[in-house]
SERO-4910 file (N, C-alpha, C, O; in steps of 0.05 Angstrom, whole numbers):
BEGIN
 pado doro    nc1    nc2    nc3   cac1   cac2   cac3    cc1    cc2    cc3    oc1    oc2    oc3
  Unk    A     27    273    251     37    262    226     66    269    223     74    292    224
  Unk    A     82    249    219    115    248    222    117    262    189    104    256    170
  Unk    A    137    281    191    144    290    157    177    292    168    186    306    186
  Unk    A    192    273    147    220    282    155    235    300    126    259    306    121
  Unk    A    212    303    114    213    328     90    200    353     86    181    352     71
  Unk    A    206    376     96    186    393     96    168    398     61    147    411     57
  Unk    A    183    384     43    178    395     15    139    382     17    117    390     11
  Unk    A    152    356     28    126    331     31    109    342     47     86    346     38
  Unk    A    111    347     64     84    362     92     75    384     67     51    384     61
  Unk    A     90    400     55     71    422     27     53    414     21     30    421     27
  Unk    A     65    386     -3     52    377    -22     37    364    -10     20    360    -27
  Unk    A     30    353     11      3    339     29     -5    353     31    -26    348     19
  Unk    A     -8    373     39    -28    399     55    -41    413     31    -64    420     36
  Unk    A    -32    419      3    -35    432    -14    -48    413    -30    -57    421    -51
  Unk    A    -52    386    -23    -67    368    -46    -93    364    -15   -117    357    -20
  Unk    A    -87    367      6   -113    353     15   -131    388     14   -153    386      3
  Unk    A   -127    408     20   -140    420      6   -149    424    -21   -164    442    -25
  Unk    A   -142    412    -39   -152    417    -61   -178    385    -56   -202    385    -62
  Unk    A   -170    371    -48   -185    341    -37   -216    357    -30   -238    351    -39
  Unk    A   -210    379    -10   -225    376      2   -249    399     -2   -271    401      8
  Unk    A   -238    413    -18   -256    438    -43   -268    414    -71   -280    423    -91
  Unk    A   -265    395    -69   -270    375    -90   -292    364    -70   -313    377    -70
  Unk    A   -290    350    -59   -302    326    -44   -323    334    -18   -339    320     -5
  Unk    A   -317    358    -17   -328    369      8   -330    347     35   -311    335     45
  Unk    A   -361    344     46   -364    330     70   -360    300     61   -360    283     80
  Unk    A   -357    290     31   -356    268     30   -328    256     47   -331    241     66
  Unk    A   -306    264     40   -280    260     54   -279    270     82   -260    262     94
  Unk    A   -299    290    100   -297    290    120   -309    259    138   -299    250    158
  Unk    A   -329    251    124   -345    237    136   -345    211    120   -363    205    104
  Unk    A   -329    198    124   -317    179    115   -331    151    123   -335    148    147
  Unk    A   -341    129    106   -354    102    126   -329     88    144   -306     95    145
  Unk    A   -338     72    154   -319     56    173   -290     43    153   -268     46    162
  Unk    A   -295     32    129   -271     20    112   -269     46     92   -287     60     84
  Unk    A   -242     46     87   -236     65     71   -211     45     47   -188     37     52
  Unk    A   -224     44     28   -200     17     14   -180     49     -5   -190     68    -17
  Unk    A   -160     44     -3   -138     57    -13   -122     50    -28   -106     32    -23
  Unk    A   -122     62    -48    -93     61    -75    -83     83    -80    -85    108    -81
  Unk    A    -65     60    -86    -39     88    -94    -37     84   -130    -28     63   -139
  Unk    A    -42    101   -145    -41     93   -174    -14    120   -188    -13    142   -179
  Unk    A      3    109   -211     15    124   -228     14    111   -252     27     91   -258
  Unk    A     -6    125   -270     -4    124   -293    -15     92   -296     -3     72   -303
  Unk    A    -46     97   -289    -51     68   -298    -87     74   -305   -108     69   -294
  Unk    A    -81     84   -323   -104     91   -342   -110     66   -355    -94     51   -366
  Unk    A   -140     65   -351   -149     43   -367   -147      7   -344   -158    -14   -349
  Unk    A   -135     12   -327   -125     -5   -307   -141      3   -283   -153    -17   -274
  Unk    A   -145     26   -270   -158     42   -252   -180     35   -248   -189     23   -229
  Unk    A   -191     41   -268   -225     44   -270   -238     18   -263   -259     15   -250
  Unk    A   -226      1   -273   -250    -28   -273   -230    -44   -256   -227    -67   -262
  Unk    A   -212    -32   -229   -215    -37   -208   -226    -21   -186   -231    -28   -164
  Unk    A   -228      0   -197   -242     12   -176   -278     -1   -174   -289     -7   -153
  Unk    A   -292     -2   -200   -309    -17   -204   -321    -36   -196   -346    -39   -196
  Unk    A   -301    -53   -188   -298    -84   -180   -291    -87   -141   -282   -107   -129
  Unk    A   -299    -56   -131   -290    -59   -108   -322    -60    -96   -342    -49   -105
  Unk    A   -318    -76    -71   -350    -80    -58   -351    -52    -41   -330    -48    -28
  Unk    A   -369    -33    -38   -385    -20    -28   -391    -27      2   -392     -8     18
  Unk    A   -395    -47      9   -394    -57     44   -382    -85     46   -390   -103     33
  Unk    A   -365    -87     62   -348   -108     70   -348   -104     91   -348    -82    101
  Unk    A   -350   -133    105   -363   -147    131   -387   -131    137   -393   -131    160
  Unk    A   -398   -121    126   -423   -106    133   -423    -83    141   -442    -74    154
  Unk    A   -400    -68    134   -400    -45    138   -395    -32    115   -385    -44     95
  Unk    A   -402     -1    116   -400      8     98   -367     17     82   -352     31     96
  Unk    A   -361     12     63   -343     29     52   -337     47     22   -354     49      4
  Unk    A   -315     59     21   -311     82      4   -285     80    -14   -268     74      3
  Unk    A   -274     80    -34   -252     81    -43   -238    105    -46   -249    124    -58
  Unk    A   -209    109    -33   -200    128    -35   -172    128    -61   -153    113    -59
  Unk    A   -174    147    -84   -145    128    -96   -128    159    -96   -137    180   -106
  Unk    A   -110    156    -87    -90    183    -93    -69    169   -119    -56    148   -118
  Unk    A    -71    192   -144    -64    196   -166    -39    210   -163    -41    235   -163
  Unk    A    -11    197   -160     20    204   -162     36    222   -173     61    221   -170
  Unk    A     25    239   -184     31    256   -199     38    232   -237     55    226   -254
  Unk    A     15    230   -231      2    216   -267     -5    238   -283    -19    258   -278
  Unk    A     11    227   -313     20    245   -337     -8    234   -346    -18    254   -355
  Unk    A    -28    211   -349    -46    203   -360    -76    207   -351    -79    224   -334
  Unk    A    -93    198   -358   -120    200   -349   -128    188   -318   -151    192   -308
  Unk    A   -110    176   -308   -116    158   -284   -128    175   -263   -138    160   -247
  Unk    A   -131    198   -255   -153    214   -235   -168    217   -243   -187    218   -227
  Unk    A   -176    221   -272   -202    225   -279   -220    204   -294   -241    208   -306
  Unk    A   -207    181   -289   -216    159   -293   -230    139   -272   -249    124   -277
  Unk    A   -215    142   -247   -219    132   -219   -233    156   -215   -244    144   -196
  Unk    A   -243    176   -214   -267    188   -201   -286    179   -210   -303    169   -196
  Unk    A   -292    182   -248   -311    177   -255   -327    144   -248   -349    135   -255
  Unk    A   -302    133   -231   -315    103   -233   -320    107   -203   -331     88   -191
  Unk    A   -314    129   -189   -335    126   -161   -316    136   -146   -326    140   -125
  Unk    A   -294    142   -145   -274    129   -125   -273    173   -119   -276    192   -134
  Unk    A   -265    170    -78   -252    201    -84   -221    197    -94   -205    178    -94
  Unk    A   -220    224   -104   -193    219   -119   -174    242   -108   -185    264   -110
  Unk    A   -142    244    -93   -127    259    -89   -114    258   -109   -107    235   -117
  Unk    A   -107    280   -125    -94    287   -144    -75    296   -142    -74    318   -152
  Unk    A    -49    287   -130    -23    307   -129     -5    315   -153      3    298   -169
  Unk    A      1    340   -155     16    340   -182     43    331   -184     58    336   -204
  Unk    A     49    320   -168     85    310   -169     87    281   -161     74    272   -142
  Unk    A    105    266   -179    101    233   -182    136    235   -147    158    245   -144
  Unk    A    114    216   -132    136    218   -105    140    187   -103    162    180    -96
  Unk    A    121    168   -108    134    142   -106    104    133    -90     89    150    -80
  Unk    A     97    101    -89     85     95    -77     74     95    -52     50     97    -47
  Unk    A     96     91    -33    103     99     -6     96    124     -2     80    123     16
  Unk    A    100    150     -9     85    169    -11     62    178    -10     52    195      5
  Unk    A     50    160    -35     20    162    -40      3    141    -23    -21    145    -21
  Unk    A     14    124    -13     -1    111     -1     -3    125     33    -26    124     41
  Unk    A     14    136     49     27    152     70      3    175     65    -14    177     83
  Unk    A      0    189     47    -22    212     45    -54    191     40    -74    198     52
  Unk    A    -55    169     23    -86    155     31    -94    153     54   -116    161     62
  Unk    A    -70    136     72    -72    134    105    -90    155    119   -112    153    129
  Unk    A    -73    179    116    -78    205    130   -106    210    122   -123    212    139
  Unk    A   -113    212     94   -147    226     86   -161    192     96   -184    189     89
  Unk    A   -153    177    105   -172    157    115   -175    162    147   -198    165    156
  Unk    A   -158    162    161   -154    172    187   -169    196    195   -186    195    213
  Unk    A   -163    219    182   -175    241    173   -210    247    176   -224    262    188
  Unk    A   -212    226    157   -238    224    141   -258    203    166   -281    196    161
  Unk    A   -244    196    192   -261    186    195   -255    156    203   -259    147    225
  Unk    A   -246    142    180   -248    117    173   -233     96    192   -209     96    195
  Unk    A   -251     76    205   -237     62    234   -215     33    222   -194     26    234
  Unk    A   -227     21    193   -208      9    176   -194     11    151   -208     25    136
  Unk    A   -179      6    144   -159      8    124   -161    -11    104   -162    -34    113
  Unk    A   -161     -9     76   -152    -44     64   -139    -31     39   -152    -15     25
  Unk    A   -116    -36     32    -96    -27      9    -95    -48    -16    -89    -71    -11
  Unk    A    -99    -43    -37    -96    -59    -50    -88    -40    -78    -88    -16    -75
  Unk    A    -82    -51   -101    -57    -42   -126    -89    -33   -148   -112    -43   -149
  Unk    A    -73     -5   -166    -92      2   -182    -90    -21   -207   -106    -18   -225
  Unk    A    -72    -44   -209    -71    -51   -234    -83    -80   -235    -70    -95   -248
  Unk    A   -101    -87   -224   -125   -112   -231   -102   -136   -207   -114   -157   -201
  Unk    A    -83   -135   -198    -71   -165   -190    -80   -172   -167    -65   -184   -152
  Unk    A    -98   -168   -162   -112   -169   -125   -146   -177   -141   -156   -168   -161
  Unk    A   -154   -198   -121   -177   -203   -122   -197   -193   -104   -198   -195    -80
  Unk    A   -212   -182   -118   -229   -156    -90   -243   -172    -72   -250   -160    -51
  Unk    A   -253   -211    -77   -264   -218    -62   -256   -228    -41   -269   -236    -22
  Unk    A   -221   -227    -47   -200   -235    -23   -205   -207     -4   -187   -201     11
  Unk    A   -229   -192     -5   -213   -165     14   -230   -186     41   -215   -195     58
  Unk    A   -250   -190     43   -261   -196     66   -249   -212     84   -250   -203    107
  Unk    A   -239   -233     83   -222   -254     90   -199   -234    115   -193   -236    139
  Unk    A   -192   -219     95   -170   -199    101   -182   -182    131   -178   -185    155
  Unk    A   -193   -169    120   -213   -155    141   -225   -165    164   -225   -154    186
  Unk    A   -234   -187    158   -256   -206    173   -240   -199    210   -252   -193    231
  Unk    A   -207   -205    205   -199   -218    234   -193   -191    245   -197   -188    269
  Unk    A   -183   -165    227   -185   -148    233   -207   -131    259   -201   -119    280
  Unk    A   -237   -136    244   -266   -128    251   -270   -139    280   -288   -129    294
  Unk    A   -250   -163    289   -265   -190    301   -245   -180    329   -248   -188    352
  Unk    A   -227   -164    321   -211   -160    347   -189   -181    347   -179   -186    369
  Unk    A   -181   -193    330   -170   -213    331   -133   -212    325   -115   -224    336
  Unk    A   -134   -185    298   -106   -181    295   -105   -142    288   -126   -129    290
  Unk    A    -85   -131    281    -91   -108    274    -76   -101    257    -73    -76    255
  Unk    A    -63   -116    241    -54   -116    215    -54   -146    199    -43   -165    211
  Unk    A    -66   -151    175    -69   -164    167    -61   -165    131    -67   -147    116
  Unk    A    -47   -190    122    -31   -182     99    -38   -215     83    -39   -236     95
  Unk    A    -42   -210     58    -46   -233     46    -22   -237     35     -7   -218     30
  Unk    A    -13   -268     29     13   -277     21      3   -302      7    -12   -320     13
  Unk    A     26   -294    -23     16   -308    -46     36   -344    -42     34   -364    -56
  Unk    A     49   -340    -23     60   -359    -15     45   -389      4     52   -413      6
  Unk    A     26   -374     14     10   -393     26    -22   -389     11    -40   -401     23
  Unk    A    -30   -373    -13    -46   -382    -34    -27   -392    -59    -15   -414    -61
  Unk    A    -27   -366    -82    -33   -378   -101    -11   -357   -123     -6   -340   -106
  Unk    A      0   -350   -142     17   -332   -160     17   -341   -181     14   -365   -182
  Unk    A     21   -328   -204      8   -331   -226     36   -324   -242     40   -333   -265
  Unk    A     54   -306   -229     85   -297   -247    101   -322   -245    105   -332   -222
  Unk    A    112   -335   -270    137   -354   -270    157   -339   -271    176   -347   -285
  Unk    A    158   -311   -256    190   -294   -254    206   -307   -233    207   -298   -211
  Unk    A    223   -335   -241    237   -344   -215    244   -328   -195    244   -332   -170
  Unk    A    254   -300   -211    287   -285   -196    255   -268   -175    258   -259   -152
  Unk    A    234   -268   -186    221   -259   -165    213   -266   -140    210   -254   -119
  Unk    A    210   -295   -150    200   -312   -135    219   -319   -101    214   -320    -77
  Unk    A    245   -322   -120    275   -321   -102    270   -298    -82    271   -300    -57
  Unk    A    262   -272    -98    265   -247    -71    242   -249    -56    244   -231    -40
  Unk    A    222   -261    -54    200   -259    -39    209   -278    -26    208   -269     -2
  Unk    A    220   -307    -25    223   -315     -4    249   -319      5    256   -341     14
  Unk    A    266   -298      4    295   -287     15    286   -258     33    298   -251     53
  Unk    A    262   -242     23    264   -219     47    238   -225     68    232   -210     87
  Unk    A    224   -251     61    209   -259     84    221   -276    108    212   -278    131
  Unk    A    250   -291     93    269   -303    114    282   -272    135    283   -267    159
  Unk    A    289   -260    114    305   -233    121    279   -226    153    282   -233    177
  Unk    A    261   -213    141    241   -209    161    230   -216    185    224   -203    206
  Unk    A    228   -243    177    236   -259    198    246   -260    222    236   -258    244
  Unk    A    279   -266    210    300   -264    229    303   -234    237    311   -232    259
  Unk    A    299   -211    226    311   -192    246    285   -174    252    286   -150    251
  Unk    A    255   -193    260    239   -185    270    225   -205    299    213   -197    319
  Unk    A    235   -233    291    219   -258    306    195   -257    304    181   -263    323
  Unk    A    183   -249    276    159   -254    264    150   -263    247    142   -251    227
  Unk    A    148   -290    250    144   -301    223    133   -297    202    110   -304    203
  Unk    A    140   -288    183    136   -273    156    135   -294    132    151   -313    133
  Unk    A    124   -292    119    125   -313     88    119   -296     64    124   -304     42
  Unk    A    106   -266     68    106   -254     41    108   -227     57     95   -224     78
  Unk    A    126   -206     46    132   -183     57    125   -167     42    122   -144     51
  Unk    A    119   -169     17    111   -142     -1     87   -155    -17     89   -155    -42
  Unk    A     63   -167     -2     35   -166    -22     25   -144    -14     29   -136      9
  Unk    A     11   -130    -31     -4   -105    -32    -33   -100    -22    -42    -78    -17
  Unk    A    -48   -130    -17    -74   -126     -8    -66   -131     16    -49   -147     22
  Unk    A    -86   -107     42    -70   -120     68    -97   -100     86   -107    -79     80
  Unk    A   -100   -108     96   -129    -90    117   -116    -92    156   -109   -109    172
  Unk    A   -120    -61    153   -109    -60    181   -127    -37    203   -144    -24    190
  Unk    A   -127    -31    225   -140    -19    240   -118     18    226    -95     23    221
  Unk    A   -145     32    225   -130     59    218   -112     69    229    -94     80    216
  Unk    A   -112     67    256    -95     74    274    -69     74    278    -55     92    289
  Unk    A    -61     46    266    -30     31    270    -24     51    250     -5     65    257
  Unk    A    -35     57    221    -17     76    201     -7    107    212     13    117    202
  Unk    A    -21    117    230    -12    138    249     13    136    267     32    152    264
  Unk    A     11    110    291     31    114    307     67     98    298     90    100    307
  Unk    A     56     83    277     81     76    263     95    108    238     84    123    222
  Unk    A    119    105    246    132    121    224    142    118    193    163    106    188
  Unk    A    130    126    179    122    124    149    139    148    129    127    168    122
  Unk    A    166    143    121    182    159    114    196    157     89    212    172     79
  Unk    A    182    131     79    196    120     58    182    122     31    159    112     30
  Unk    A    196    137      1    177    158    -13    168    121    -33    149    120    -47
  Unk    A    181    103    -29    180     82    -39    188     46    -33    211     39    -31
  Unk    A    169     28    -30    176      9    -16    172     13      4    190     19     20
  Unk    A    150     13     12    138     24     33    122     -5     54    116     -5     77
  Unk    A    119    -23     39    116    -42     54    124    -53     74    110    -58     93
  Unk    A    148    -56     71    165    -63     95    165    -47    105    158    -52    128
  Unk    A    171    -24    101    173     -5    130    144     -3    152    143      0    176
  Unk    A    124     -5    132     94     -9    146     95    -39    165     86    -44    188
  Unk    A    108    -53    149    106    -84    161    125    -81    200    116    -84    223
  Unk    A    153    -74    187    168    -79    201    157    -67    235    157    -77    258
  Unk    A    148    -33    220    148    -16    240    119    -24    259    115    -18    282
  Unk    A    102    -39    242     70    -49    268     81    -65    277     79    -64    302
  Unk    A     98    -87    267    110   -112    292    126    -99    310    125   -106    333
  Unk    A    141    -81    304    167    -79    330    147    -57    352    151    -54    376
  Unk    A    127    -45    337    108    -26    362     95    -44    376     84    -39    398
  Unk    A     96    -70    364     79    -93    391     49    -97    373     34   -109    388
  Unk    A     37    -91    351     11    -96    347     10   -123    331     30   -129    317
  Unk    A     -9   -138    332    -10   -155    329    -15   -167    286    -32   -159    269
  Unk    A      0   -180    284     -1   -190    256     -9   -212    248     -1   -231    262
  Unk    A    -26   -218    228    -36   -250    222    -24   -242    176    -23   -221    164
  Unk    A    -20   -262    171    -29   -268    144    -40   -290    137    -35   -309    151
  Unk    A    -55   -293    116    -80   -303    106    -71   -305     77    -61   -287     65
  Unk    A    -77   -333     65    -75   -341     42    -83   -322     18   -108   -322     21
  Unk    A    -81   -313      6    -85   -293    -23    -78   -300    -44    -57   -314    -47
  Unk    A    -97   -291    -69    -71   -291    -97    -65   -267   -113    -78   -247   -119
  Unk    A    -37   -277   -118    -29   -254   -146    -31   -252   -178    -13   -261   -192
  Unk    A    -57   -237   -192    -58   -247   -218    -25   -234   -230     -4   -224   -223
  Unk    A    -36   -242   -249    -19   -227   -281    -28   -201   -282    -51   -192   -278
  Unk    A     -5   -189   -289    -21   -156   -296    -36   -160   -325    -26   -173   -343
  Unk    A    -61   -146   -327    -72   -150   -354    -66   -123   -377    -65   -121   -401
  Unk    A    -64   -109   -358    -56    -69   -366    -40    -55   -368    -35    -43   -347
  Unk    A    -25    -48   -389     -5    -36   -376     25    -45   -357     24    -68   -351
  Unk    A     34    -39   -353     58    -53   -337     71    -41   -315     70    -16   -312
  Unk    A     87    -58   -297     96    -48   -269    114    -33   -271    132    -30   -287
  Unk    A    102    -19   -247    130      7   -242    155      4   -224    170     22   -217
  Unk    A    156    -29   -218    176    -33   -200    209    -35   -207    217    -47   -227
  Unk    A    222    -25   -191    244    -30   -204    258     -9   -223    279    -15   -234
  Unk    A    248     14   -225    255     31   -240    288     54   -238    297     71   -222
  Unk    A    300     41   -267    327     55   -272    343     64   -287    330     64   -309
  Unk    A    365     73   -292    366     83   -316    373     69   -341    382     79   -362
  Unk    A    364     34   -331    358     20   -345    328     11   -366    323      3   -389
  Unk    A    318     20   -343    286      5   -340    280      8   -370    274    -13   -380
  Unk    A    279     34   -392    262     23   -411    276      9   -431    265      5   -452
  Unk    A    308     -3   -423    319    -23   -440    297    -51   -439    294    -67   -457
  Unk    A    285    -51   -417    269    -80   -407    299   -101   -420    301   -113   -441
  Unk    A    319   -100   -398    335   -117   -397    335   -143   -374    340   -139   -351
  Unk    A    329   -170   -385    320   -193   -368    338   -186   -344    362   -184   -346
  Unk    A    320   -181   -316    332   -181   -294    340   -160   -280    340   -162   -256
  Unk    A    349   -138   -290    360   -117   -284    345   -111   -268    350   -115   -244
  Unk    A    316    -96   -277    302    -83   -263    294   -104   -234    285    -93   -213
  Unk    A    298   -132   -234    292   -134   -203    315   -136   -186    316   -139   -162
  Unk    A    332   -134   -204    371   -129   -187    364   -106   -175    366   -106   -151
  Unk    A    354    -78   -188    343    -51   -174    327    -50   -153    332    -39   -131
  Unk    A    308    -64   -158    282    -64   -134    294    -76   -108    296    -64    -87
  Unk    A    307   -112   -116    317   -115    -93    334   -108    -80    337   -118    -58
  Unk    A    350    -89    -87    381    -69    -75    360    -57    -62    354    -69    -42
  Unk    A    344    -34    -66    326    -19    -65    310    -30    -39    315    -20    -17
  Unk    A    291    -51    -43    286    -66    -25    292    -64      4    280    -53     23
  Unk    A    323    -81      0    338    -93     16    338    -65     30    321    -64     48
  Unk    A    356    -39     26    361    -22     40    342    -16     57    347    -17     81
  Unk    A    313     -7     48    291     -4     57    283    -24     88    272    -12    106
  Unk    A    288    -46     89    280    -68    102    305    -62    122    297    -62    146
  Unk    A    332    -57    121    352    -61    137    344    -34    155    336    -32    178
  Unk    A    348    -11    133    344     21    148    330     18    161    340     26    182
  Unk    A    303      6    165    275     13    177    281     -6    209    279      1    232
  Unk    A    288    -36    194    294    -47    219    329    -27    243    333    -21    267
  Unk    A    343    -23    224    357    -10    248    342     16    265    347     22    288
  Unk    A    325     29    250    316     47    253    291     49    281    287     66    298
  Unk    A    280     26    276    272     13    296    284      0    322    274      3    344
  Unk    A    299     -8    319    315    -19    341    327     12    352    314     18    372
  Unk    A    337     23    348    356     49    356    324     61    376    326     62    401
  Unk    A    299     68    365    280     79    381    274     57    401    274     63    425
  Unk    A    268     35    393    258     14    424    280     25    443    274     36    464
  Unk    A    303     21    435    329     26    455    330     46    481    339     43    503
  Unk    A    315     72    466    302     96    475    284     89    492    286     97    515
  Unk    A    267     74    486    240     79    500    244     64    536    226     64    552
***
């Protein structure tokens, strides 16, 4: 496991032991799918997705794992009580983070697939199979649903604009054709989250995306949709604007934010192939 922070290798080590005085053999012995979230502060949002998650997909068994961000609210003890194991870290590090430590207690635990999807209702749990399916079948080993070839439900133009400006972006400085770079439901073989490098405390997508194509594993996406959030509201984009909720700002942030994320990772990548 790559840590290019020693503060981060702590706070992993010090939350999967506490994981694992909680959870005992359940987290050692993990079923084949392990579905993972990353939640901050989404109480009341949590629960009746974790709820709504199937128990065996493609016929195998699975488990929900949700690591809790360092949340000021009820959201760990809300997602346990609805089934799910719950990592509780006490310090809010960013999604990328929390999702980087689900990986690991799935890997960890056992678990031979992966399927990620958002604590806040916008993923349809019956899209997970679809997802999975080509995964199971030997067919791809990362797999990502894109609301561009289903279905989206936000009339946020300026959003709309960046999803299909960093799937062009992607694209071209991967030669992989890309059409949605940051949907959140995505099912992949456990493995790829190991040998790819995962460094980024936020926006973490792309770097997951960029870094399985340039290692050579194979990618498919598959039609999906994006609801409306019904709960609560997104954490994207966050600055020392954000609680003005000034039209636009906050996705001027994300996509700066974004963008860097997507360029770093791809140079970052290219500089190691170079190596190899």
């Amino acid at each position: 496991m790559f840590y290019s922070n020693p503060a981060d290798a702590a706070t992993d080590a010090s939350a999967l032991h506490k994981l694992a005085d909680s959870y005992g053999e359940r987290v050692t012995k993990l079923p084949p799918v392990a579905v993972v979230i990353a939640a901050y502060n989404e109480e009341d949002a949590v629960g009746p997705v974790v709820e709504a998650l199937p128990r065996t997909l493609c016929g195998l068994a699975a488990d929900v794992i949700v690591v809790a961000d360092g949340c000021a609210d009820a959201t760990a003890k809300e997602a346990d009580a609805s089934g799910a194991i719950v990592c509780d870290v006490p310090v809010n590090r960013g999604q990328g983070a929390a999702l980087r430590l689900g990986y690991r207690i799935a890997r960890e635990g056992g678990a031979e697939y992966i399927v990620t999807t958002d604590a806040d209702g916008q993923y349809n749990p019956l899209e997970i199979e679809p997802l999975l399916a080509p995964v199971i079948a030997g067919k791809a080993d990362f797999v990502t649903g894109s609301r561009r070839m289903g279905s989206e439900e936000t009339k946020d133009p300026v959003r709309r604009a960046g999803v299909r400006f960093f799937a062009v972006l992607v694209t071209l400085l991967t030669g992989q054709r890309i059409s949605d770079t940051t949907f959140g439901l995505r099912a992949m073989r456990a493995e790829v989250t190991g040998a790819v490098q995962l460094e980024q405390p936020q926006y973490q997508a792309s770097e997951l995306l960029i870094g399985i194509i340039t290692h050579g594993y194979r990618v498919l996406e598959v039609p999906a949709t994006i609801h409306k959030r019904k709960v609560g509201e997104s954490k994207k984009g966050q600055n020392p604007f954000y609680n003005l909720h000034i039209p636009g700002v906050n996705n001027v942030f994300y996509g700066a934010r974004f963008a860097r994320v997507v360029l770093g990772t791809w140079w970052r990548e290219r500089r190691r192939r170079s190596r190899v």
